[in-house]
N, C-alpha and C positions, 0 to 999 in steps of 0.2 A: 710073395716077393719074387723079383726076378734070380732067373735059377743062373748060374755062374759063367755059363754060355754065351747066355742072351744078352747079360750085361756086357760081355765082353764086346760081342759085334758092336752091341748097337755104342758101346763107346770109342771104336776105332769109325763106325761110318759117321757118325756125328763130327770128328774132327774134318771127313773128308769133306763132308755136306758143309758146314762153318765156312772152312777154306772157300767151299766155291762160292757160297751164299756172298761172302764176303766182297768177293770180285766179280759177283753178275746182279745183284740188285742195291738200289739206289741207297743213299743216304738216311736214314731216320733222321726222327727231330731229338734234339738233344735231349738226354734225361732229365738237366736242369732246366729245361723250359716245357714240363706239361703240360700239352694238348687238351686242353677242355674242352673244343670246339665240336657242336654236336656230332655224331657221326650220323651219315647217311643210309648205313644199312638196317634193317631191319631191327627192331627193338634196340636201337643204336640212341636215337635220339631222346636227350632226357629231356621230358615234360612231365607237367604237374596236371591232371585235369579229373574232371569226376565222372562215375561209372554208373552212378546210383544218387539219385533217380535217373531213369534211360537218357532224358532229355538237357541233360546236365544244368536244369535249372534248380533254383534253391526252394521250390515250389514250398511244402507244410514245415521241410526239415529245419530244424533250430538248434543243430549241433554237427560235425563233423569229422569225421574217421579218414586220414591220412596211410596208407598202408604201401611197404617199401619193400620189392623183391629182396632176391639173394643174388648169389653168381651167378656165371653162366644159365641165366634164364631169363624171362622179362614177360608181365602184362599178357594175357589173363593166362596163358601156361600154369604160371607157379600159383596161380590159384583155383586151378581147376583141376576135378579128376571125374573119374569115372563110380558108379555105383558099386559096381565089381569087379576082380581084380580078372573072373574067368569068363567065357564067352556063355552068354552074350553080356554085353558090358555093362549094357542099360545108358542111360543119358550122360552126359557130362555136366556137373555141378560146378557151377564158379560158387562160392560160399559169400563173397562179397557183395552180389547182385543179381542172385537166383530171390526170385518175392518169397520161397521159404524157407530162405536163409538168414544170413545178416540183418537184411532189410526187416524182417517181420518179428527181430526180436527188438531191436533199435528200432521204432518205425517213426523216427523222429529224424536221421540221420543223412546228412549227404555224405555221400563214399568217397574217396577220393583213391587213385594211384600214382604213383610217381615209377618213371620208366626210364633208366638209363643203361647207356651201354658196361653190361658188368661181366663182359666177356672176358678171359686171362687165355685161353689156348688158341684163338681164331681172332680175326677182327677185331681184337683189342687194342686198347687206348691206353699212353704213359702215363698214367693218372693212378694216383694214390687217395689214400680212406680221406685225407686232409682237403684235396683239391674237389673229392666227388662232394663232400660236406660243405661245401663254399658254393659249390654247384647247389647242392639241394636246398639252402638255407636263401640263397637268392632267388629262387623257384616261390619258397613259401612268402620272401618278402614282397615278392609281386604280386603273389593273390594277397595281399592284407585288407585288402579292401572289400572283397570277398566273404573272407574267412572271417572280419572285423571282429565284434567281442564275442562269437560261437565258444562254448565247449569245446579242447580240439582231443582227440585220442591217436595216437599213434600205435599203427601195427609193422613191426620190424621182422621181417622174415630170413632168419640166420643174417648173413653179411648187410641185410637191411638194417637188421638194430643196430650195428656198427655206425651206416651211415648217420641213420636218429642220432645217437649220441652224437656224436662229433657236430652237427648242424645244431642241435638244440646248446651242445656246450660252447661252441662259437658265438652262438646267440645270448649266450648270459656271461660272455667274457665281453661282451656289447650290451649290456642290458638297457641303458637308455635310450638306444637305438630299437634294440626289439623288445623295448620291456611289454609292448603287445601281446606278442608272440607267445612269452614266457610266462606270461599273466592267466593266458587262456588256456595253456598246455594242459592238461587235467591226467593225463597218462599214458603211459606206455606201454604197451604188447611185445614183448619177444617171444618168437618161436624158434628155439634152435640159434641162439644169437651168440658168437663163440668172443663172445665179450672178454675172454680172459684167454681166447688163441686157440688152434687146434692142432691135431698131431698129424694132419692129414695135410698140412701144406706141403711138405714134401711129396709125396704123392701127385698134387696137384701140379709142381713145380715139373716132376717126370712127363707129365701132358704137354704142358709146353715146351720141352724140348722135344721129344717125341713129335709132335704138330709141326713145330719148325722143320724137322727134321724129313717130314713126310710131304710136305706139300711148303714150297718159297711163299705162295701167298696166303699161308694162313694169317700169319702179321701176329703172334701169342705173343705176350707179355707178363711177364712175372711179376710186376711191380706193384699190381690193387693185392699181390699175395706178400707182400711184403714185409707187412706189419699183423700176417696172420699164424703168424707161429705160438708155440707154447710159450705162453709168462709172458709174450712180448712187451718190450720197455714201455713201448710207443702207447698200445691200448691200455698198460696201465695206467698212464700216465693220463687219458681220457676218460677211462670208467672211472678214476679216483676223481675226477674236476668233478661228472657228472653226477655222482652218488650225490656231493656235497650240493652240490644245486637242485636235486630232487628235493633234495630234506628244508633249503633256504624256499623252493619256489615251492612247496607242497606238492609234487609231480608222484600221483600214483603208478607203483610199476609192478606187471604182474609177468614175472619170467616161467617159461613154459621149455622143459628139457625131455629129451629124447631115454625113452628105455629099452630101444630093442636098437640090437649093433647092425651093420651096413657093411657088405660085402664093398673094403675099400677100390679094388680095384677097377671093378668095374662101373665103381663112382666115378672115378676120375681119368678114366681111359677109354680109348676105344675099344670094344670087343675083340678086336684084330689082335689085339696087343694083349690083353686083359686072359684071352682065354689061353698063353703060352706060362700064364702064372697059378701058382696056387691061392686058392681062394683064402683071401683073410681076412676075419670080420672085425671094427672095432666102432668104439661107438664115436661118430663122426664129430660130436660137439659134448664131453665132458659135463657133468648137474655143475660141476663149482666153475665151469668157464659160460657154462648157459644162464645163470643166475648171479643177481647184486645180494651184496650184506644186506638183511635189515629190510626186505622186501618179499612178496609171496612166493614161492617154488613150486611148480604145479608140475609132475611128471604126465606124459602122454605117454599109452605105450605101443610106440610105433618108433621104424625108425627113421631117422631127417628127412628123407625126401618126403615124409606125408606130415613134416609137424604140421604145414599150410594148408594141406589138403583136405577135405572132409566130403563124405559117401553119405551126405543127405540131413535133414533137419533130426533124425535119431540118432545120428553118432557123435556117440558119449564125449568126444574130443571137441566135436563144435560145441556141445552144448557149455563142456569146462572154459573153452574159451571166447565164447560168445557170452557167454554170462558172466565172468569177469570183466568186459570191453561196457555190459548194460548196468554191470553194481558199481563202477566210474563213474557213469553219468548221471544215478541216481544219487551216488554221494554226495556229486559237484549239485544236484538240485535240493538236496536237505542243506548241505552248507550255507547256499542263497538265501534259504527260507529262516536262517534263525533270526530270533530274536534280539533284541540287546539284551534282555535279562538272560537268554541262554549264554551267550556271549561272557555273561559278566560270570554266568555261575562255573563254565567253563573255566574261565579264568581263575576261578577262585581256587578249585580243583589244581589248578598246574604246579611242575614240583620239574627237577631239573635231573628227571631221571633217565633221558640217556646221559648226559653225562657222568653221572654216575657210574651208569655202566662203562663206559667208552675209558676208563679211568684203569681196567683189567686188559692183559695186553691179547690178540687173538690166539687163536691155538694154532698149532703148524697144523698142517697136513694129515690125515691117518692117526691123530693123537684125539683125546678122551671116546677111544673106544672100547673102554674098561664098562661104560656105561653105555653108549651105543647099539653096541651091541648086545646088551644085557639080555634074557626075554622077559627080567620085569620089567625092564622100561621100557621093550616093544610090548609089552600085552599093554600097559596103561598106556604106550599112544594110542594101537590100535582099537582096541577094544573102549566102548561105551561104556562099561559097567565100572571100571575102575576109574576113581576123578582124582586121586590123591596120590602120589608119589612120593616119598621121602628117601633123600638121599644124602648120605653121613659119611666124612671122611677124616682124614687128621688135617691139622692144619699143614699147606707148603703142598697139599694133594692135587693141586689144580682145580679148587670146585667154584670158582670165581671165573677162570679161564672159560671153565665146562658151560656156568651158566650164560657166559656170552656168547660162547658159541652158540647153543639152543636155538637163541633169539636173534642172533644175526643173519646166524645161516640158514634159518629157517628148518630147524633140526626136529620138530615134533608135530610137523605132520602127517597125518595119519599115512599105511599102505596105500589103500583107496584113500586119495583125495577128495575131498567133502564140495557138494555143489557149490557150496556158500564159500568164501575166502574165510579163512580161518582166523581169528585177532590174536594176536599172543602181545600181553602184557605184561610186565615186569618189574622190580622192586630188587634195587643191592641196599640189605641193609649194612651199616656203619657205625660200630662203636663208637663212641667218643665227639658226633657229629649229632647234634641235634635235629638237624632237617633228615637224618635218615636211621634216625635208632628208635624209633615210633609207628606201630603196625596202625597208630589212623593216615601217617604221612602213606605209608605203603597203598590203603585204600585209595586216599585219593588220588593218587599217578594212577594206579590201574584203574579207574574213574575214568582221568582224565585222558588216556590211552584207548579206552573200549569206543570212548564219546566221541573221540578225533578220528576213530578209523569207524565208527561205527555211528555216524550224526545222528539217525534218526531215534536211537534208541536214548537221546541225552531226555529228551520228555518224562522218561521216569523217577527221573531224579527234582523235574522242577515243584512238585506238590512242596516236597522236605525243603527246597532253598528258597521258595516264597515264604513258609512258614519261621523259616528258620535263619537266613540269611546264609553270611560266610559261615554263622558260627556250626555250621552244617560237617566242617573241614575236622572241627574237636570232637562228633560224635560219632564214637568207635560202629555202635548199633546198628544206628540210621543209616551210616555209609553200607553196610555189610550188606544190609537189608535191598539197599535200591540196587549194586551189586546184584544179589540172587533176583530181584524184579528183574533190570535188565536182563541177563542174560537167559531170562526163562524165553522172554519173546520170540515169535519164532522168525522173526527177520534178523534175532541175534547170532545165529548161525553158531561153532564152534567157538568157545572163548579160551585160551589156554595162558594161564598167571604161571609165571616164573619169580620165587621168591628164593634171592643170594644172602645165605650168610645166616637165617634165622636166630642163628644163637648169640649173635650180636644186635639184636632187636633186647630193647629194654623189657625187663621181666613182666610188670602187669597187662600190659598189650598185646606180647607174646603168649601170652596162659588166654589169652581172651583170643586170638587169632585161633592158634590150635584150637581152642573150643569149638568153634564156628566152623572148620574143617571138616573138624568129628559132625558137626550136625548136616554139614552138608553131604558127608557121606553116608550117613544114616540115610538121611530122605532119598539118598540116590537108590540105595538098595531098595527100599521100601517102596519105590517108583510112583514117591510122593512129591517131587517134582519133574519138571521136564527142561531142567536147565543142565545145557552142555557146559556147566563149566568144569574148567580140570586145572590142577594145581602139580607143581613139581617143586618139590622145597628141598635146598640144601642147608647144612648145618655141622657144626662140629658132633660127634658123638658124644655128647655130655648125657650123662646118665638123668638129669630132670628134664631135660628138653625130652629124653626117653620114653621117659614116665608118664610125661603129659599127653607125648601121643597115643602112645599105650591106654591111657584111662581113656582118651575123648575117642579114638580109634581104635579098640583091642585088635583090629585084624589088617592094618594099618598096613600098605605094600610098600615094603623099603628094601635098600640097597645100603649094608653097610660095607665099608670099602677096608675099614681094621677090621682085622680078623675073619670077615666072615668067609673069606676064602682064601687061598693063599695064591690059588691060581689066578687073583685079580690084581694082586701086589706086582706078579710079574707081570703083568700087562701093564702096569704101570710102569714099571723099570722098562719096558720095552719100548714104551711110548717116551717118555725120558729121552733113549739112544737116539727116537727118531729127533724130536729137538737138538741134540748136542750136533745129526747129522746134516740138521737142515741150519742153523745157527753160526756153528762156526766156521764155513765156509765164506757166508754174510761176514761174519765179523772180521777174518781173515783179508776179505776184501776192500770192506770199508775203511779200517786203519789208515791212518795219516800214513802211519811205517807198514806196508802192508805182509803180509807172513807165507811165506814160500810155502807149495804143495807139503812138501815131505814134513816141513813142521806143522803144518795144519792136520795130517794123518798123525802126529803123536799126540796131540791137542787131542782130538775125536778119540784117540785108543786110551786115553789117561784117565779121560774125562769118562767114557766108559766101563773103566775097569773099577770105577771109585765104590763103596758099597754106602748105605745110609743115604743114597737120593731124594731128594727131592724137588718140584719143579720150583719152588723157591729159592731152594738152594743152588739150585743150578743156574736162576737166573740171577742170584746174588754172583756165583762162581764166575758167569759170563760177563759181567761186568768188570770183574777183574781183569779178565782177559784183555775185551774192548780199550781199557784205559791203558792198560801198563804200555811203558815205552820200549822196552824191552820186545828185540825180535829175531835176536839169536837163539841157536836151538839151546844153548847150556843155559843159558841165561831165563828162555821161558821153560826146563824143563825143574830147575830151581824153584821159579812162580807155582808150579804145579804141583811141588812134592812140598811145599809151605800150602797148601792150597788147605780151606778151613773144613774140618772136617763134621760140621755142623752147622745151622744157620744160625744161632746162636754166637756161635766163633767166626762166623760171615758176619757178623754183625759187630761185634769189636775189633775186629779189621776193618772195617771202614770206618766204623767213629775214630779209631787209633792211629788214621793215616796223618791225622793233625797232632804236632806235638807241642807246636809254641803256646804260650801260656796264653795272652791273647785271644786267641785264636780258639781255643779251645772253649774259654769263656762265653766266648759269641756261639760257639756251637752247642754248648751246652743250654745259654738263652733263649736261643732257636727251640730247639726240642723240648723245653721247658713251655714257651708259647703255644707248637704244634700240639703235645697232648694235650693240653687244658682249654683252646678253644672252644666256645661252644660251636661253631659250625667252621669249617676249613678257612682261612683267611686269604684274599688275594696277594698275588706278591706284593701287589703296592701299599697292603694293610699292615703285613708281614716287614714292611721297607719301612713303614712308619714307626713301628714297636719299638723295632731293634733299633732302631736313631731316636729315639723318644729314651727309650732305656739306657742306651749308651751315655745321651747329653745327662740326663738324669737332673739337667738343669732346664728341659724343658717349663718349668711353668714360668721362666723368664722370656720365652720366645712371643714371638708375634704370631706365629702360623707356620704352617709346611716348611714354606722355603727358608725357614733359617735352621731345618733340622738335616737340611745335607744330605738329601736323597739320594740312593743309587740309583741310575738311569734300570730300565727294564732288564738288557741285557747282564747291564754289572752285577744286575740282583741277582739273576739266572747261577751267574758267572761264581758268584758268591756265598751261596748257595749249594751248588754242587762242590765249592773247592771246600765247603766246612766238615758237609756231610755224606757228600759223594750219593752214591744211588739211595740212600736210607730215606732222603728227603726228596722230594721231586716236583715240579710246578708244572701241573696238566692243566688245560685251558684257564690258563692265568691263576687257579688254583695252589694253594702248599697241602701236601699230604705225605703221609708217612708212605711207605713201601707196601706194608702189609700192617696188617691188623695184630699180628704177633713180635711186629718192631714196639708196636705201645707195650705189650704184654710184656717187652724185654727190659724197658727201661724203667718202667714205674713200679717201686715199692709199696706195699700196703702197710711199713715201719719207718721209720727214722733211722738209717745205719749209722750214721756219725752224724757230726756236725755239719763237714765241709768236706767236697766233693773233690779227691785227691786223684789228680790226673796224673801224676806221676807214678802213682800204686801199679808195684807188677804182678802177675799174675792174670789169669783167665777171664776173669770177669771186671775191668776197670767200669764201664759202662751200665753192663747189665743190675738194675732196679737201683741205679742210682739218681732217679726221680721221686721225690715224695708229691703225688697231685697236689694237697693241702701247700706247696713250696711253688709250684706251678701256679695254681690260682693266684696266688699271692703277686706275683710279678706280672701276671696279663691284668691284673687289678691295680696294681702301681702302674703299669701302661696307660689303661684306659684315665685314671686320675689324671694323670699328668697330661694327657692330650686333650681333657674338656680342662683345664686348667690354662691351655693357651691362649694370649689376650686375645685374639682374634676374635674369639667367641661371645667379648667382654665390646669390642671397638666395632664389630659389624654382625651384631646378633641375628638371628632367623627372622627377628619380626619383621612382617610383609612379603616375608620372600616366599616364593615355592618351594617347599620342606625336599621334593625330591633334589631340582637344582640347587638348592642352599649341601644338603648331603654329597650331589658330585663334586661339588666343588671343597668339601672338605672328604677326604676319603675315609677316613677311620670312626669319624664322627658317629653314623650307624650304628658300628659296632661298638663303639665306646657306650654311649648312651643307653644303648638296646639290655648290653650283656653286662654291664659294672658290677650291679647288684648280684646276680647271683654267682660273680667271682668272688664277690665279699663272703657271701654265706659260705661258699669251700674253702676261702682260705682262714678260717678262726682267729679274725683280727681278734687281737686281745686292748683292752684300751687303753694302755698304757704307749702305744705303738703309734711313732709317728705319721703314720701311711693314715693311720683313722681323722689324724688332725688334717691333712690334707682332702678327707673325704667331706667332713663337715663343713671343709672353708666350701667346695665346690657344690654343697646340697645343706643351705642351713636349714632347710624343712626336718629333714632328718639328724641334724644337731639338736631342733628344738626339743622332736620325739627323745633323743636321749636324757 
């Protein structure tokens, strides 16, 4: 930093310099009207052309490589260095267009660069990340003709992946227009891409004042640094459009972040200047601002000014990143090549498991590194020999959180990063949900996972689904089996399965899953196969889920988080603060009524001093906060000293916000539906129930519209004002909160007759569900809704069963799941509900 001196000068000559500047050089162009207009100077002018082949024809190549400097540099500079760093130097390597580089690992590829003025201290242009991306996106529109249906790959070089994104997500906010473009895109290369902002715009911003300062005709500009700060709003608000259109357009992206720090100053300064300060290193571009969720993280360890650079066809960095650019365009050529019965068996496989995932909320910052840092969970990433993981904690622990992070953030790759891109597959199982409480549904997502990131190895599976069909999806075995076939291959490279929740997988599946662990860790030791694959399973600490590792594993590598240490507990409570610290500041802000500094510091000390933590609790407790109206200090320090001191007691505070009798009824309906579903209902399924149950006179209707729908939002609306956070609607989905919300409400007894919402004391709520009383009413549901004439006046026959089903929405599920609501609710025959089942199914009258 600059020492107390220096600062001072140069901020009294800066005013005198401004002063004159101001009154002896001309007028700029306004800020609101940004200068796109090429510039004439040197590496000023942006154009799109190719480098590779020499003669910038399309000669043998039949795919094409787009690649986009950073700042202050341009074309072939930022892609060239030297062999060595000391004298003598040896040649200079362009990595893009030396024959034994790029070219010779892709030998199919035309190269291309794109070169624009990305000056900020000299020579720079008022042009921002939005105006250069309109710039660049119009460059690629003009070659379309060119480029036509090639492969395209994109190499974004720090502030280049910036521009990528913004030009490709312009491009798919016009998809009609360039659905082209978007079609053929196949992937993206970042290197050093400060995608999520750097800490060094400051720094940079000192150069051009400095510049200005030193010389009238430098012409710097702060403005392309504008939107490059830490968090900025701006680039979230772009990396979040484009995440979601990588996953809609299938766009491979393989981010590449810096390990070794970078003496700031004399990054961003002259040496004139540079060498009056102390040296200070940090690392220019951050892993979580150089890297997307849900995508590969490859560290290089160099620092930014060589992430582009490479000292010849042996260094390890080209080879990491030139074979990631050639396993893209091998995928995009196994893709091409399938089959339709691959296609169909693929399909057969699919299961809707990021959502699933996507359903647990992410982790802040610095938090679950209870396990992180663990060194049994670094020996079993690092290390080959361990394939098996197991990791146990209480419920409210965060291990839902933990395993999204894993797989988001790309948290279990190895130290040394593996030549091959590593797959990691996943599985949240789910209580109470059919589609996810079954370890063959867990098979097949991780199937269907390995096969979509990994095409060519789907071959191993096609013997079993010729022979077999779909019914390939019901056998626990067979799947396991093509499983260990795949990933033995040795084009399968690292495979790493993350399975949430185990102990919420239904029992005979579960004892057959652990079995097949234990064997896979057998042969691992026994070095009786040569399949990389590796497992990390989380679970409650239940003493049979124990047991069974124990017998199929006796030497089984786990992490328990009760008891086994205490010094991990407090890392938990630390990681906790860091939530309350990073949380209620957000919450503080977002408020309708927003909540003043000094009361947000007794919020963060309240909420810290509380004992019995946990992250459930805390995010029940933060929802308290979030809603109340309440924003005076006595008033929220009241909220706080009533605050529950269990999640248990979080949980009858929020069902107990609703007193009216009404009202209560419909919530209790509610939750009586959500447990007993067989698989999650949509709101609109959930919107039918409850207006089908309430008329209770539905089997006089005609159809939907005489049951008096709530529009989407009122259901939303409706919804939260019953049951507040307990209940929640994620992508159109109803789900409880947590897994220990079912666990709180349902009895495995009969306590009374009739559910007394007026009852005081502790528990009004808690295991006031009997399932057997649940079933019962999604089974009067489902009756009553195949009971509407519609079904009677414009039946299915001729029609297409899936359009005949959207057009009646619960229809599906009525049909599908009736039966084995009957079987859990023990109609007795005497009960009118059975008369109405015979009138709707006389087959089933006959059989009685």
């Amino acid at each position: 930093m600059f020492n107390t001196a220096v600062i001072s000068v140069l901020t009294s000559l800066s005013v005198l310099w401004f002063l004159f500047r101001r009154n002896h050089t001309k007028q700029v162009e306004p800020r609101d009207q940004p200068s796109i207009v090429p510039s004439s100077r040197p590496c000023g002018l942006p154009d799109l052309y190719p480098v590779f082949p020499r003669d910038g024809l399309k000669g043998n190549t039949n795919v094409d490589i787009i690649a986009v400097h950073g700042i202050e540099t341009c074309s072939p500079t930022t892609w060239t260095a030297y062999e060595r760093d000391e004298e003598p130097r040896g040649r200079k390597i362009n990595w893009l267009v030396d024959d034994d580089m790029l070219p010779s690992v892709v030998p199919n590829a035309r190269i291309w660069v794109f070169d624009y003025n990305s000056r900020y201290s000299r020579d720079a242009q008022e042009v921002g990340i939005k105006d250069l991306g309109a710039v660049f996106l119009r460059f690629l529109w003009d070659k379309k003709h060119e480029l036509g249906t090639r492969p395209i790959v994109f190499i974004g070089s720090c502030f280049g992946g910036i521009l990528i994104t913004q030009a490709l997500q312009m491009a798919a906010s016009e998809s009609e227009k360039y659905i082209q473009l978007l079609q053929y895109t196949k992937g993206v290369i970042f290197l050093g891409t400060p995608l999520r902002g750097t800490r060094v715009k400051s720094p940079a911003e000192w150069r051009v004042f400095i510049s200005a300062m030193w010389d009238a005709n430098h012409e710097p500009s702060t403005t392309l640094l504008e939107d490059l700060g830490e968090n900025s709003s701006n680039l979230e608000s772009i990396v979040e459009a484009f995440g979601k259109s990588t996953i809609k357009h299938e766009i491979e992206i393989r981010c590449f972040y810096e390990t070794r720090t970078t003496q700031i100053l004399n990054a961003v300064l002259r040496r004139s200047v540079s060498k009056w300060s102390k040296p200070t290193k940090i690392m220019l571009v951050e892993r979580r601002s150089a890297c997307l969720d849900c995508h590969e993280q490859i560290p290089l360890e160099v620092p930014h000014a060589m992430m582009n650079k490479y000292r010849g066809p042996d260094d390890g960095n080209f080879k990491l990143v030139s074979g990631r650019i050639k396993e893209i365009f091998q995928k995009t050529q196994d893709i091409q090549h399938r089959t339709k019965e691959q296609l169909t068996c693929l399909q057969s496989l699919s299961r809707n498991y990021r959502e699933y995932k996507d359903t647990n909320p992410k982790r802040v910052v610095g938090t679950c590194e209870w396990l992180l840092g663990h060194e049994k969970f670094l020996k079993w990433r690092d290390e080959s020999v361990e394939n098996l993981l197991w990791v146990s904690a209480d419920p409210g622990c965060g291990k839902s959180v933990l395993s999204r992070a894993l797989v988001d953030e790309r948290l279990l790759t190895p130290k040394e990063p593996p030549a091959q891109a590593q797959s990691i597959c996943y599985f949240f199982f789910k209580e109470g949900d059919n589609e996810r409480c079954n370890a063959v549904d867990a098979l097949c997502a991780i199937l269907h996972q390995l096969f979509t990131q990994r095409p060519a190895l789907l071959k191993h599976v096609m013997n079993d689904f010729e022979n077999n069909g779909v019914k390939i999806c019901n056998m626990f075995g067979t799947l396991w089996d093509v499983l260990v076939k795949a990933t033995t291959d040795p084009d399968a490279g690292q495979v790493v399965c993350v399975l949430d929740a185990l102990d919420e997988c239904e029992e005979s599946t579960r004892k057959a899953l652990i079995q097949k662990l234990g064997e896979l860790d057998l042969t691992r030791h026994e070095m009786r196969t040569k399949t990389k694959l590796k497992f990390v399973v989380t679970s409650r600490p239940y003493e049979n889920i124990r047991r069974a590792f124990h017998s199929a594993v006796p030497d089984v590598l786990s992490i328990n988080l009760r008891g086994e240490d205490e010094s991990e507990m407090i890392k938990i409570s630390n990681e906790i603060d860091l939530v309350i610290l990073d949380q209620v500041p957000r919450i503080a802000r977002a408020r309708d009524i927003p909540i003043g500094k000094d009361i947000e510091e007794i919020l963060i000390n309240s909420l810290r001093n509380m004992d019995n933590r946990t992250y459930l609790w805390l995010h029940l407790i933060l929802d308290e906060v979030r809603n109340t109206l309440e924003s005076s200090e006595g008033k929220l320090n009241k909220l706080l000293a009533e605050i529950p001191s269990s999640v248990d007691a979080a949980y009858e505070r929020i069902l107990n916000r609703v007193t009216e009798k009404r009202l209560v009824r419909q919530a209790r309906t509610l939750l009586h539906i959500v447990v007993s579903a067989e698989r999650p209902l949509t709101w609109r399924e959930m919107n039918i129930v409850l207006a089908v149950l309430e008329k209770q006179e539905g089997k006089n209707c005609n159809s939907e519209k005489e049951l008096e729908l709530d529009s989407r939002d009122a259901f939303k609306t409706k919804v939260r004002n019953l049951c507040g956070l307990f209940v929640s609607i994620i992508d159109s989905k109803v789900y409880l909160i947590h897994q220990t919300a079912r666990e709180f409400l349902l009895s495995e007894h009969r306590i009374g007759t009739h559910f007394d919402h007026t009852r005081t004391g502790d528990s009004v709520w808690k295991q006031s569900l009997l399932l057997e009383d649940s079933n019962r009413l999604i089974l009067n549901a489902c009756i009553l809704y195949l009971l509407l004439n519609v079904f009677e006046t414009d039946p299915l026959e001729g029609m297409d069963e899936y359009r005949y089903c959207s057009q009646h929405s619960f229809l599906d599920y009525a049909a599908k799941h009736w039966a084995s609501h009957f079987r859990e609710a023990n109609i007795r025959e005497e009960e009118a509900l059975l008369e109405s089942i015979l009138k709707w199914d006389p087959i089933l009258g006959m059989r009685q």
